[in-house]
TILOLUM-55960 format. One line per 2 residues: number of its first residue (from 1); for each residue z, y, x of N, C-alpha, C, CB. Coordinates in steps of 0.2 Angstrom, whole numbers. Glycine has a CB too. Layout:
<drenmis>
NUM> Z/Y/X/Z/Y/X/Z/Y/X/Z/Y/X; ...;
</drenmis>
This chain:
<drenmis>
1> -635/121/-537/-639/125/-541/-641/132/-539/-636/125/-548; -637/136/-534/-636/142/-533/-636/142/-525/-631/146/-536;
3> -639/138/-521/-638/137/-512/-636/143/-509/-644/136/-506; -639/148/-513/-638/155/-509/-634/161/-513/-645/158/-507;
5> -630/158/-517/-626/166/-521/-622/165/-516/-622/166/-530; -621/174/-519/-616/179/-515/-611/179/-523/-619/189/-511;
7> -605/179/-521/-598/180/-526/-596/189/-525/-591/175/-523; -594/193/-531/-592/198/-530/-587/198/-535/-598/203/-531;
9> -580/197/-532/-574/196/-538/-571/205/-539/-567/189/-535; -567/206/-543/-566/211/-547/-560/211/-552/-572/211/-551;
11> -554/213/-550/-549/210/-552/-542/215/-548/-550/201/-550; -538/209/-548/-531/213/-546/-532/211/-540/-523/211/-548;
13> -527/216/-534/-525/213/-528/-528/207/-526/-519/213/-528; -522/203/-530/-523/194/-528/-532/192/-526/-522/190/-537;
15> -536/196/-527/-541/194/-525/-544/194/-519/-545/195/-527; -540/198/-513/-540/197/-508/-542/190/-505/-533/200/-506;
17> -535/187/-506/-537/180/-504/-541/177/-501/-537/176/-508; -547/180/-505/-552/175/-504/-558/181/-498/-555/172/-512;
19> -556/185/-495/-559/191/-492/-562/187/-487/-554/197/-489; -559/181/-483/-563/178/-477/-567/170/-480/-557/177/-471;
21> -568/171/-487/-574/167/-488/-580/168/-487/-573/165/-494; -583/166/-484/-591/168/-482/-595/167/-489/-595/161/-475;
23> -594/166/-494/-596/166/-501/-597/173/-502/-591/162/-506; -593/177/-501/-588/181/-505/-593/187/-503/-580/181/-503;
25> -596/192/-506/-600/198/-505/-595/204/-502/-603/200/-511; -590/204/-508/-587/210/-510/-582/210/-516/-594/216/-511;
27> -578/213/-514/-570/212/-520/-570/219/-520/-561/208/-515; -568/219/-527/-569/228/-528/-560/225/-534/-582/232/-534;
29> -556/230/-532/-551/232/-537/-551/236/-542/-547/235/-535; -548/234/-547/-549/235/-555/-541/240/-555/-550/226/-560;
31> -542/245/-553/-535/248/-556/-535/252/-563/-532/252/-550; -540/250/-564/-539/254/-574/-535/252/-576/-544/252/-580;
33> -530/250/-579/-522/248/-582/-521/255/-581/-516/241/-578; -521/258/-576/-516/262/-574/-520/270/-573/-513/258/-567;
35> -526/270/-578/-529/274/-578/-527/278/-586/-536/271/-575; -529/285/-584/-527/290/-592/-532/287/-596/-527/301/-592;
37> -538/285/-594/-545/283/-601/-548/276/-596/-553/293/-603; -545/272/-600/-546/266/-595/-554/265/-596/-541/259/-598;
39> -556/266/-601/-564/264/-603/-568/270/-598/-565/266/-614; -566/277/-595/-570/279/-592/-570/275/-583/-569/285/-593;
41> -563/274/-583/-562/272/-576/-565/265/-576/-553/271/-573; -566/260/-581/-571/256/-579/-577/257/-579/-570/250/-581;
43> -581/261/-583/-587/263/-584/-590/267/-575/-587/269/-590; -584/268/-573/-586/272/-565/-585/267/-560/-582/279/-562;
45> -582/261/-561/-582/256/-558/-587/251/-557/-578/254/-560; -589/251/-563/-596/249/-565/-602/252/-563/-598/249/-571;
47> -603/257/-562/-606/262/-558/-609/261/-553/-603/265/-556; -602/261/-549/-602/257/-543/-602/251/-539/-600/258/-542;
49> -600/245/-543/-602/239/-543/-612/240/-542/-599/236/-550; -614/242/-548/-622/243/-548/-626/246/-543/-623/246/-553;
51> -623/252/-540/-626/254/-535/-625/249/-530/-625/260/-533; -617/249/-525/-618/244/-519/-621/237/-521/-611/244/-516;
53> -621/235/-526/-623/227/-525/-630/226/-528/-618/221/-527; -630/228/-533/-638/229/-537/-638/224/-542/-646/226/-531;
55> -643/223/-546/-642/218/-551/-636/210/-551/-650/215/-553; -633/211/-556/-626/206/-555/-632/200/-560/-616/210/-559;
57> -634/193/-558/-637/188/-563/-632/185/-569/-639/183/-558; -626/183/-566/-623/178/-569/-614/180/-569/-625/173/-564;
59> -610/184/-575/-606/187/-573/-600/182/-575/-606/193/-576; -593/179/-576/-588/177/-578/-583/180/-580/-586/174/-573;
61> -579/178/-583/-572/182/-587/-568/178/-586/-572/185/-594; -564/177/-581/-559/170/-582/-553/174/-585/-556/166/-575;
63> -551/180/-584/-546/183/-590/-548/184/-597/-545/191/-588; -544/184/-600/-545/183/-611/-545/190/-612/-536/179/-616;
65> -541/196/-608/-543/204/-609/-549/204/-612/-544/209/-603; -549/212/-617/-555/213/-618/-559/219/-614/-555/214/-625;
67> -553/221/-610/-556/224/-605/-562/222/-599/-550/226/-603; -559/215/-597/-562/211/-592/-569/211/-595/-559/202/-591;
69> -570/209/-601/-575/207/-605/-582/214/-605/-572/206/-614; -580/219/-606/-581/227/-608/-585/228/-600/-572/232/-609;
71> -580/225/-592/-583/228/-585/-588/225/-585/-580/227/-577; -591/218/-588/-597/213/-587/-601/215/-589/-598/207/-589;
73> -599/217/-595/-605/224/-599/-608/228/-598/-604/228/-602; -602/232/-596/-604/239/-590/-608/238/-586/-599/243/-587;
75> -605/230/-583/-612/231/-577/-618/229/-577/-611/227/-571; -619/227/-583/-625/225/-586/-628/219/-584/-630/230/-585;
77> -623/213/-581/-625/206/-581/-628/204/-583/-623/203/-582; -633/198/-585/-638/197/-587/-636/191/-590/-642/198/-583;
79> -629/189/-589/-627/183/-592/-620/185/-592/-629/177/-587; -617/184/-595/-609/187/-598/-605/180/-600/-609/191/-607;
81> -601/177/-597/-598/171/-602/-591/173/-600/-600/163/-600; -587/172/-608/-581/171/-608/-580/166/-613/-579/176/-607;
83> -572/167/-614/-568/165/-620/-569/170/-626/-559/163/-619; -569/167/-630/-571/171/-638/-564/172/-639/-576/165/-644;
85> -560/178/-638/-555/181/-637/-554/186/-640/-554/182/-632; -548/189/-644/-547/197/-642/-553/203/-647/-549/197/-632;
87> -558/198/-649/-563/203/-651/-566/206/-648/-561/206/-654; -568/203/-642/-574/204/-636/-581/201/-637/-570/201/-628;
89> -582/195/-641/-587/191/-642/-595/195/-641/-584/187/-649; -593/200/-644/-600/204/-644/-601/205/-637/-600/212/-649;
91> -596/209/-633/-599/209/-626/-601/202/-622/-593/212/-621; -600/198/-624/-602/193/-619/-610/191/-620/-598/186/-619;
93> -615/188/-619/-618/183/-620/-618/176/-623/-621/183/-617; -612/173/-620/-611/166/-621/-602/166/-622/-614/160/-614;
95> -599/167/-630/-594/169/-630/-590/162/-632/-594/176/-633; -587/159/-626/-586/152/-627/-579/151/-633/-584/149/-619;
97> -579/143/-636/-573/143/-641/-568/137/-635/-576/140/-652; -561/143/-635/-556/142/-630/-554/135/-632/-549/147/-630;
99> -554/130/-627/-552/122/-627/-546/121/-631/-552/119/-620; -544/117/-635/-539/115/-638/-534/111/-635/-542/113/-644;
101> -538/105/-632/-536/99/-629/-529/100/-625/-542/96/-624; -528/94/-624/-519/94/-623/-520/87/-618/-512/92/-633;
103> -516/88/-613/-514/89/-610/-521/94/-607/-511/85/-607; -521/100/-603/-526/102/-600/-524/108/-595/-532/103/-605;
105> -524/107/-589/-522/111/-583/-527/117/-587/-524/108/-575; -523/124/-582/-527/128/-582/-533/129/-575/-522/132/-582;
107> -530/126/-569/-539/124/-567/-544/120/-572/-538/118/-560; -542/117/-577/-548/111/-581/-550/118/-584/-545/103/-588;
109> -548/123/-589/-547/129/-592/-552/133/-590/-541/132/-590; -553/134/-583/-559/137/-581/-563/135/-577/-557/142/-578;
111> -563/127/-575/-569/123/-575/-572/121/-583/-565/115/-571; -569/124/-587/-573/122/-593/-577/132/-593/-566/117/-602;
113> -576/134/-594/-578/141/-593/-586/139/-591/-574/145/-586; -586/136/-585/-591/136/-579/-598/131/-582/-586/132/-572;
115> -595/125/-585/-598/119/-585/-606/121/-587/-595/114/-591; -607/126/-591/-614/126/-592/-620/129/-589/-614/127/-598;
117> -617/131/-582/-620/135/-578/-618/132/-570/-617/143/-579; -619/125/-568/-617/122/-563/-617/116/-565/-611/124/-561;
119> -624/112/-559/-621/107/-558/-619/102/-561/-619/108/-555; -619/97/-566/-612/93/-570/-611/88/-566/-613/90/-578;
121> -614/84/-560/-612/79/-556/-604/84/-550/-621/76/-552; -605/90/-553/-598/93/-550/-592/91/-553/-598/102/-551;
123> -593/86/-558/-586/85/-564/-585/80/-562/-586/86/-572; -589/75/-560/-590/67/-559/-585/66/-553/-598/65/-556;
125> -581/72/-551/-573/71/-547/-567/75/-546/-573/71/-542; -563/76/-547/-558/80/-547/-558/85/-542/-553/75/-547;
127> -556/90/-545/-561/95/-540/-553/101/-536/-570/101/-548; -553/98/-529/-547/102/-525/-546/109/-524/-548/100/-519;
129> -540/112/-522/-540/118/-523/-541/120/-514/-534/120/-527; -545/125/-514/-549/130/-508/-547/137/-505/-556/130/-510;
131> -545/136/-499/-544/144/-497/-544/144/-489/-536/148/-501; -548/149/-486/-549/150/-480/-544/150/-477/-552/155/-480;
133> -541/149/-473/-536/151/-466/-537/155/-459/-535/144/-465; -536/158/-457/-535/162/-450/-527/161/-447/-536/170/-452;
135> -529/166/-441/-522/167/-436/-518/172/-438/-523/169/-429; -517/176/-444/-514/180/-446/-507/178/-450/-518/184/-448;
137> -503/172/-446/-496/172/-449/-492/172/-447/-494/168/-451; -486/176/-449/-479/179/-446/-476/175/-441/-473/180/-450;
139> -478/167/-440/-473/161/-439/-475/161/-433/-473/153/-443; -471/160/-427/-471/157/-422/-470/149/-421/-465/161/-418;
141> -476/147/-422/-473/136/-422/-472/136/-415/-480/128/-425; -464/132/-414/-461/129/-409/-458/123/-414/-456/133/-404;
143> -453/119/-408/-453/112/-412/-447/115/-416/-451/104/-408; -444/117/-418/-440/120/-424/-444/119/-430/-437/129/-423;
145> -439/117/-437/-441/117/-442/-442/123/-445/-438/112/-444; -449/124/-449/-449/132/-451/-449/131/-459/-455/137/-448;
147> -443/133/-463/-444/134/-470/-447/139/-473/-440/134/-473; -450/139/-478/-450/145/-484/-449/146/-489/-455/147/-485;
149> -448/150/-492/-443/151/-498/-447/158/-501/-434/153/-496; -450/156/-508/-452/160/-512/-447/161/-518/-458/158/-513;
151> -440/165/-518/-436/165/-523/-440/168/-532/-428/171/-519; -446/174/-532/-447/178/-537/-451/174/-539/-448/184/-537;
153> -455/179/-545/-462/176/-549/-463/182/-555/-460/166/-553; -468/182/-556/-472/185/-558/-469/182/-566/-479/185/-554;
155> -471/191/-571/-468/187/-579/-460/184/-579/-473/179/-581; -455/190/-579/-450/190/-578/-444/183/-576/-448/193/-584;
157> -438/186/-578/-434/180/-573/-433/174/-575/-427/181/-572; -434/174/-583/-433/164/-582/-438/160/-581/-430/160/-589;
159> -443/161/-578/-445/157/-574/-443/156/-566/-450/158/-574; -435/160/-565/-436/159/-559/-427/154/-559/-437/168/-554;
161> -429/152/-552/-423/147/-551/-416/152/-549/-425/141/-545; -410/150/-550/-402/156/-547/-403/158/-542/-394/154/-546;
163> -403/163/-543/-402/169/-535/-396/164/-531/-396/181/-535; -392/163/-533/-385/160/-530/-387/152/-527/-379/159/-537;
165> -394/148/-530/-394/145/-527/-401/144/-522/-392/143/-530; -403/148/-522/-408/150/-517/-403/152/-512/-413/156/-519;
167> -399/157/-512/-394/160/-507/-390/154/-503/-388/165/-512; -390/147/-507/-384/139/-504/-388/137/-500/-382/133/-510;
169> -396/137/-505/-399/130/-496/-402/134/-491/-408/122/-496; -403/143/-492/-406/146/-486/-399/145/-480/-408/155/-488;
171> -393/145/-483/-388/145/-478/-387/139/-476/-383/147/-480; -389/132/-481/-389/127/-478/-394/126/-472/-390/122/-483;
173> -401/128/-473/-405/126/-469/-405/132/-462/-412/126/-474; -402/138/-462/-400/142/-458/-396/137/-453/-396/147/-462;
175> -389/136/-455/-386/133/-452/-384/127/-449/-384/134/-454; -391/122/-450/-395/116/-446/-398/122/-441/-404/110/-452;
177> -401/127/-440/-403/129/-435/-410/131/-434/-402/124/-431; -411/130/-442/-419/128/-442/-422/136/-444/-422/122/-450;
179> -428/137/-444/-430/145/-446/-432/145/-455/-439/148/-441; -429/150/-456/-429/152/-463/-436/160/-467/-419/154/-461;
181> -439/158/-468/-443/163/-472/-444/166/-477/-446/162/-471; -441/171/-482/-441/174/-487/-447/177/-488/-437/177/-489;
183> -452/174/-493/-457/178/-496/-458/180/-502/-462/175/-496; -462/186/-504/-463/188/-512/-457/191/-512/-464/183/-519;
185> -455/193/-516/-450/195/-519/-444/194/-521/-451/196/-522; -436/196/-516/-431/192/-515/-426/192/-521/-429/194/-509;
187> -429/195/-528/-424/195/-532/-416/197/-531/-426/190/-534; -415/204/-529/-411/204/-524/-403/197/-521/-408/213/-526;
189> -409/197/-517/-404/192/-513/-399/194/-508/-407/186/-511; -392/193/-511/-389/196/-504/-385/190/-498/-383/201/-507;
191> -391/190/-493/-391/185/-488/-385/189/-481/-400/184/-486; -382/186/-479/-379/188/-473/-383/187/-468/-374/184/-472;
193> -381/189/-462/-384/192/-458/-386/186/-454/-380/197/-455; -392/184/-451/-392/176/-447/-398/178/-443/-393/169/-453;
195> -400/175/-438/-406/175/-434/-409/171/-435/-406/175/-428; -407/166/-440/-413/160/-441/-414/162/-448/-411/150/-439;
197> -413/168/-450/-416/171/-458/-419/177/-457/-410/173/-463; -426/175/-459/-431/181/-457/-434/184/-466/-439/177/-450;
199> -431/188/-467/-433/193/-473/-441/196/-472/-428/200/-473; -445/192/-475/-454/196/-476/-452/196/-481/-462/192/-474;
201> -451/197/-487/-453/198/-495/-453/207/-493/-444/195/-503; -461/207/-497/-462/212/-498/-467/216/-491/-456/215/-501;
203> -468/212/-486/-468/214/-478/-475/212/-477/-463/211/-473; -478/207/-480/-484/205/-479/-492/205/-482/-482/200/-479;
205> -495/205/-480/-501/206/-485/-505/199/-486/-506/213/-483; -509/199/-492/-509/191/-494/-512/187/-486/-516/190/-502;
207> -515/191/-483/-519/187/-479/-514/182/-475/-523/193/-476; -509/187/-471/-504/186/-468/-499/181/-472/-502/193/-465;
209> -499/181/-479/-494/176/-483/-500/169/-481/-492/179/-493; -506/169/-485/-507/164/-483/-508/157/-476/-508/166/-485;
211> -508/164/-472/-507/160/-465/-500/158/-463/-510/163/-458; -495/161/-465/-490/161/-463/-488/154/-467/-486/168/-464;
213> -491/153/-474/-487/146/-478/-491/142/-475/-487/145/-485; -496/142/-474/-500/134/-469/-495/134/-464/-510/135/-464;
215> -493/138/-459/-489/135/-453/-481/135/-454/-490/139/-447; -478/132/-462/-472/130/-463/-474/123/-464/-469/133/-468;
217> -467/119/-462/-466/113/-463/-464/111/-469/-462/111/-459; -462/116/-476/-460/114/-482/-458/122/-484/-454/108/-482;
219> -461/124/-490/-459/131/-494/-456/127/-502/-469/137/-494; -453/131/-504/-448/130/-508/-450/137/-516/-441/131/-504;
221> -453/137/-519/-456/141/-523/-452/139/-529/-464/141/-524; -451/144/-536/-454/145/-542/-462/145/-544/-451/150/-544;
223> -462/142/-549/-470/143/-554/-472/150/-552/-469/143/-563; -477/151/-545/-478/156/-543/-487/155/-542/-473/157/-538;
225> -488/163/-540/-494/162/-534/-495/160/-528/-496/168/-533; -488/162/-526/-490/157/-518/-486/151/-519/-486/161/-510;
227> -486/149/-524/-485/139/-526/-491/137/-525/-482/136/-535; -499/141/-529/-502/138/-528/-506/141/-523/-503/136/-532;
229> -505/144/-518/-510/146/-511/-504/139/-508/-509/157/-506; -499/137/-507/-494/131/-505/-500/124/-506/-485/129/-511;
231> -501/125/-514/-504/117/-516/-511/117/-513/-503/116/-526; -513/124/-512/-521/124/-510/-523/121/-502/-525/132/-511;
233> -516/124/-498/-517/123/-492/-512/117/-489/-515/130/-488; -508/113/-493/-507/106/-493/-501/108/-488/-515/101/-490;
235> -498/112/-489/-491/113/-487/-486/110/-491/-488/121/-488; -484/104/-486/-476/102/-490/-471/108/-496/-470/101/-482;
237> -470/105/-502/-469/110/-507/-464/108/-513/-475/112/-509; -461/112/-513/-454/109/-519/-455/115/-524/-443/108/-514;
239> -457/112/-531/-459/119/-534/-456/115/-541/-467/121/-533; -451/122/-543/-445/123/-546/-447/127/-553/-439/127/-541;
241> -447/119/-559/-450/124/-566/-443/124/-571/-459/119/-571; -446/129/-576/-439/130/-581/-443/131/-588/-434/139/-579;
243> -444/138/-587/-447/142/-596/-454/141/-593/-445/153/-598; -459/136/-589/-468/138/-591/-464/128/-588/-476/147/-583;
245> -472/125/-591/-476/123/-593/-480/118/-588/-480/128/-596; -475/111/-585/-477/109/-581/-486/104/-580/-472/106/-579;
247> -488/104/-587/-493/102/-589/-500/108/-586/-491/101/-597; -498/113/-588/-502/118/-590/-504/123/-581/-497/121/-596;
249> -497/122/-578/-498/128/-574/-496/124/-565/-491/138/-577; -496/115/-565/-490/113/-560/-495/115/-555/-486/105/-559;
251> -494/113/-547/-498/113/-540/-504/109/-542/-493/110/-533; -507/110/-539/-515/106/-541/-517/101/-535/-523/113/-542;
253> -515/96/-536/-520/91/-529/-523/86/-533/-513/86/-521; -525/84/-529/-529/77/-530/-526/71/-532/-533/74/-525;
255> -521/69/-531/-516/64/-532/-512/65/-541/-509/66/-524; -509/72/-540/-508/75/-548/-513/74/-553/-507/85/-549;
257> -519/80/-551/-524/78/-556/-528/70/-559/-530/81/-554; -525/66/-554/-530/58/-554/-523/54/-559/-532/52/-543;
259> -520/55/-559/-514/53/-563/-511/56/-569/-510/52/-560; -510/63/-570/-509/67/-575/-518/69/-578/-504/73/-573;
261> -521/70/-579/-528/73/-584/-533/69/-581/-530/81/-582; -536/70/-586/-542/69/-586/-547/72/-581/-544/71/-592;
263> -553/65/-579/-557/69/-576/-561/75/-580/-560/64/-573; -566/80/-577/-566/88/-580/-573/82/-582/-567/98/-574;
265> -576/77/-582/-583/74/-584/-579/71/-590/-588/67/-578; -573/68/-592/-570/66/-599/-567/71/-601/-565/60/-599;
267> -563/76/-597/-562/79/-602/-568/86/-607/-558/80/-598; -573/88/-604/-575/91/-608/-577/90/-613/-577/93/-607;
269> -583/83/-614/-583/81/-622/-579/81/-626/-584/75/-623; -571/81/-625/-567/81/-631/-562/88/-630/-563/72/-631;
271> -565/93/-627/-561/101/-625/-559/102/-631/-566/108/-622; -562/100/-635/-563/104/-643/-555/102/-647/-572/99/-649;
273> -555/95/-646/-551/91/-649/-543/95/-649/-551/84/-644; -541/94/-655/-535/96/-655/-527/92/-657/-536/102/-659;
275> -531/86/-656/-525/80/-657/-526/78/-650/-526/74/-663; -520/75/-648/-517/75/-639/-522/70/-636/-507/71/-637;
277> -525/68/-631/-531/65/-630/-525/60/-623/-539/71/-628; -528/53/-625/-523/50/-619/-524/51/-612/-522/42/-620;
279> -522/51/-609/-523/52/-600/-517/47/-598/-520/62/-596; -518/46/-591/-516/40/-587/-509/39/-588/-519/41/-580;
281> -502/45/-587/-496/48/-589/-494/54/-591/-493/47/-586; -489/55/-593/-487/62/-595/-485/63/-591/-485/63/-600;
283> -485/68/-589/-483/74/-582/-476/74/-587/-489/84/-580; -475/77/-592/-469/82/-594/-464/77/-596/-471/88/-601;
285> -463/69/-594/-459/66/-596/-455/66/-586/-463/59/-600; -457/69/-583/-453/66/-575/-452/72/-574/-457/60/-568;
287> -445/71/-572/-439/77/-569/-441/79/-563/-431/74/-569; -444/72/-560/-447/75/-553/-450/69/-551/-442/79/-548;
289> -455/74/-550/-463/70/-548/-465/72/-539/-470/74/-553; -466/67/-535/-467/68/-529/-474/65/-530/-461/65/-524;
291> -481/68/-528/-487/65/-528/-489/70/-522/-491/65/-534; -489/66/-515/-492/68/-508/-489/72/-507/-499/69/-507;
293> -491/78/-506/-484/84/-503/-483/88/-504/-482/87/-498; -482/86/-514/-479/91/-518/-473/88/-520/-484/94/-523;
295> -467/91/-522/-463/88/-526/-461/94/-533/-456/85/-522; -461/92/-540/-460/95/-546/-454/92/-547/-465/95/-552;
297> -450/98/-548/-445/98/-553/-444/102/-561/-440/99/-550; -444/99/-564/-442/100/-571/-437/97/-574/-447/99/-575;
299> -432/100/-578/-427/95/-583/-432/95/-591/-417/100/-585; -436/99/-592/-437/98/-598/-433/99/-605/-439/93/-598;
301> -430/103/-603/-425/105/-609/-429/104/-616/-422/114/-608; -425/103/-621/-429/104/-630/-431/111/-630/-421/104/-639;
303> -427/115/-626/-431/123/-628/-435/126/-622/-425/129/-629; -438/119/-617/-442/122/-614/-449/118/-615/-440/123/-608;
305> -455/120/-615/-456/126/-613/-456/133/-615/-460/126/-610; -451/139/-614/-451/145/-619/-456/150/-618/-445/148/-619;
307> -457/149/-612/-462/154/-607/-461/160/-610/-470/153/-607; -455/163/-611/-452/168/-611/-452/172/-604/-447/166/-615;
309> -449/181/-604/-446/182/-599/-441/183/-598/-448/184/-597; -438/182/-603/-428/181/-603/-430/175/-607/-421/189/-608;
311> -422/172/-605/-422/166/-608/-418/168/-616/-417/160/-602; -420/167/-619/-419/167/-628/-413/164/-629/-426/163/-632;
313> -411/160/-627/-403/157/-629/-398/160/-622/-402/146/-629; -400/163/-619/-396/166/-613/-392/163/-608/-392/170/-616;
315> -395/156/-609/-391/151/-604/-393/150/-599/-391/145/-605; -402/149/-598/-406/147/-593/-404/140/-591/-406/152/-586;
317> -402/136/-595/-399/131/-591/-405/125/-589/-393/128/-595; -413/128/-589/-419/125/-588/-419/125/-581/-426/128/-590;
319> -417/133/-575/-414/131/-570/-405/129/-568/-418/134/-567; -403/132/-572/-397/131/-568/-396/122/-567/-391/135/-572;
321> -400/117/-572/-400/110/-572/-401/105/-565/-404/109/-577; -405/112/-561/-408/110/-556/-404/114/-552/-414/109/-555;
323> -399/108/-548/-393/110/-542/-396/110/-535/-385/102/-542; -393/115/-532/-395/116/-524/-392/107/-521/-390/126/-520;
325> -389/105/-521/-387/98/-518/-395/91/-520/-378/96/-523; -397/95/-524/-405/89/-529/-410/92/-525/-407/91/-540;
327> -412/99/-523/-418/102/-521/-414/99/-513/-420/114/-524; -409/101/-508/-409/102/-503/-409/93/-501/-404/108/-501;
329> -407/86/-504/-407/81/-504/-416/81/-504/-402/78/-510; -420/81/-509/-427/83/-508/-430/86/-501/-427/86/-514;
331> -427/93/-500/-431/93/-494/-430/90/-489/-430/98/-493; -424/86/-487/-420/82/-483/-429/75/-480/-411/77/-489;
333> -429/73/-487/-433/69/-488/-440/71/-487/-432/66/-493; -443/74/-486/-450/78/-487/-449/80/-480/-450/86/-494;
335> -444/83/-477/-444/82/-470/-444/77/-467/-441/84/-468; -444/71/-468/-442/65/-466/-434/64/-464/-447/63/-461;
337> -429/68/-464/-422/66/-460/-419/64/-466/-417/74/-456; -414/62/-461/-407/56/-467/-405/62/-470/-400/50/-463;
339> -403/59/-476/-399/66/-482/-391/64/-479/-401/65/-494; -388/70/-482/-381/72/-477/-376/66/-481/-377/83/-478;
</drenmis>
């Protein structure tokens, strides 16, 4: 419908990402949060949006803020869609009512956003996740096996798995010989001194994270951002849920989506629906799910999912349930070697 648009995203950092998409016009950073009158700092944002690119046709709000809502405004789009959120509805033009439906990823979430401005034979298939790649990754590939390890995550700690056992298989996998890589944020982890343990958390910029996870043999995350830059770039991946929502937020492939959800052509007739709509299985009944080369773990605790950022009964036992002997037996296998 659009052969020739240019994209101009507007957002956090994170939007880097996508800097070497030939789509992409121009990424402009939104650092208003952190501004004394946030309403002027986006008004001059907007400003400037308008001069360097010129009339914006068609704007999006995949955030629920009402701030997001407010820069579409300012920039005087000509078309505004969001979720009917927050008390923003007036700024949009097409101020959508948020899908109810159950099971429903949050990619389906903002494929439904989209549906009435694209194409619908786009829904007619499960639609994969995308991101550019270059030469800008830390890894030296020889035949050594190279790991990665994303111990943090964004939205405090119980979503994250034990320092203590992040700290067990990096030493396991250290001590095979193999190369070891800590990305994001090491939640201080205190690692001993090794040459096959290389500390990037915090050292890299997205660009360089994302080349650096295409050239691993297997990365090991929490419910993160670079779980899914892993699930987009089809990196062998062991991804470790607790307090969020393995329905809602797991790695995204083609193999997951054809078996857990609905295609986005059944599911949006019934978006509205607020009684559970059936799909092929339920994602949130398996402790762990291996579909091509991802593998999820979840225990599913009664009290998860809390999506809290401290754990509320103070046990965390969403991860402590999952033992470094269960993830490093898993990676064993995902590497293809015999487990010990």
């Amino acid at each position: 419908m659009y052969p020739h648009a240019q994209f101009v995203l507007v957002g956090s950092y994170v939007c880097e990402i996508f800097r070497r998409d030939p789509c992409v016009k121009a990424i402009y950073l939104d650092e208003s949060k952190k501004a004394k009158n946030r309403i002027l700092n986006l008004y001059n944002l907007a400003k400037t949006i308008r001069t360097e690119i010129g009339p914006i046709d068609l704007g999006f709000c995949f955030s629920n803020g009402f701030f997001g809502a407010l820069l579409l405004y300012l920039c005087k789009a000509k078309v505004r869609v969001g979720y009917a959120k927050n008390l923003r509805s007036f700024l949009l033009t097409h101020a959508l009512k948020p899908p109810t439906l159950k099971p429903l990823h949050q990619v389906q979430k903002y494929e439904y956003l989209i549906k009435d401005f694209v194409d619908y034979a786009i829904f007619e298939a499960y639609t994969p996740l995308h991101l550019v790649c270059g030469k800008e990754s830390k890894i030296i590939c020889d035949d050594k096996k190279h790991i990665g390890i994303n111990p943090g995550a964004a939205f405090g700690w119980a979503k994250c798995w034990e320092k203590e056992y992040f700290i067990d298989i990096i030493t396991r996998f250290a001590a095979r010989g193999w190369e070891v890589y800590i990305f994001g944020d090491t939640q201080n982890l205190t690692i001993q001194d090794d040459t096959h343990i290389h500390d990037f958390s915090n050292k890299t910029t997205l660009i360089e994270l994302i080349d650096s996870i295409k050239a691993l043999d297997l990365f090991i995350t929490n419910d993160s951002g670079p779980m899914h830059i892993a699930a987009a770039l089809q990196t062998p991946t062991i991804a470790i849920f607790g307090s969020t929502d393995t329905a809602d937020t797991c790695p995204w492939n083609l193999p997951i989506a054809q078996e857990f959800f609905l295609p986005s052509q059944a599911m949006i007739p019934h978006a509205l629906d607020s009684t559970p709509y059936p799909t092929p299985k339920d994602i949130t009944t398996y402790t762990t799910l291996t579909a091509d080369t991802i593998t999820i773990l979840s225990k599913h605790l009664e009290c998860a999912p809390c999506k809290k950022r401290t754990c509320p009964l103070k046990h965390h036992l969403c991860m402590k349930s999952i033992t470094p002997d269960e993830v490093f037996a898993i990676a064993l296998t995902m590497l293809q070697l015999p487990k010990e």
